[in-house]
C-alpha positions, 0 to 999 in steps of 0.5 A: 198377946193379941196374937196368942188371943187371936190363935186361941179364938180361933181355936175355941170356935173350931172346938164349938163348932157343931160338926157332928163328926167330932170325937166327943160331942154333948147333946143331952137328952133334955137339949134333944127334947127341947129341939124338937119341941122347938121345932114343932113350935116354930112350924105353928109360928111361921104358918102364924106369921103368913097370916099376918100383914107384912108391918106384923111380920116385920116386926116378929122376924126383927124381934126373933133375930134379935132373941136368936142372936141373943140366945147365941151370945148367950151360949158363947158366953157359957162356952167361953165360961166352961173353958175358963172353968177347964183351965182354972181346974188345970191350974189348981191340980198344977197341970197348968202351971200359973203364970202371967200369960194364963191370967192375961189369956183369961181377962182376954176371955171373960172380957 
């Protein structure tokens, strides 16, 4: 089973990747504008961040990696839900037949 989790990991985040050459690939307009909002802020934060003493900028650019960080895991999760989501779906129009390696292959990804 650790060998099935393992192939289907990998293939989860090939699938998540953000290659841009990907046949179908989601950017919403909400998530466009939110970017670039993002980015004209984190301009005015790092001309911010030059103008404080280095203990103040130590402590904001450990706290942004750990919102950064946060925010990915965050986004894992979501993913990771969606395809659970994907697979319930298949399962319940009997596209994916119920057995006990999808219900294993399940637990291993809502872990």
């Amino acid at each position: 089973m650790n060998e099935v989790f393992e192939i289907l990991s990998d293939v989860f985040e090939e699938m998540r990747s953000e290659r841009e050459d990907r046949e179908y690939v989601i950017r919403t307009k909400d998530a466009k504008t939110a970017n670039r909002e993002l980015q004209k802020k984190k301009k005015a934060f790092e001309e911010y961040l030059c103008k404080q003493s280095e203990e103040n900028k130590s402590f904001l650019e450990n706290y942004m990696d750990a919102v950064d960080h946060a925010h990915y895991k965050e986004e894992q999760c979501a993913y990771y839900q969606g395809i659970v989501d994907g697979i319930q779906i298949l399962e319940g129009l009997g596209i994916v037949h119920k057995s006990g390696q999808v219900k294993k292959i399940l637990k291993k990804v809502c872990k």
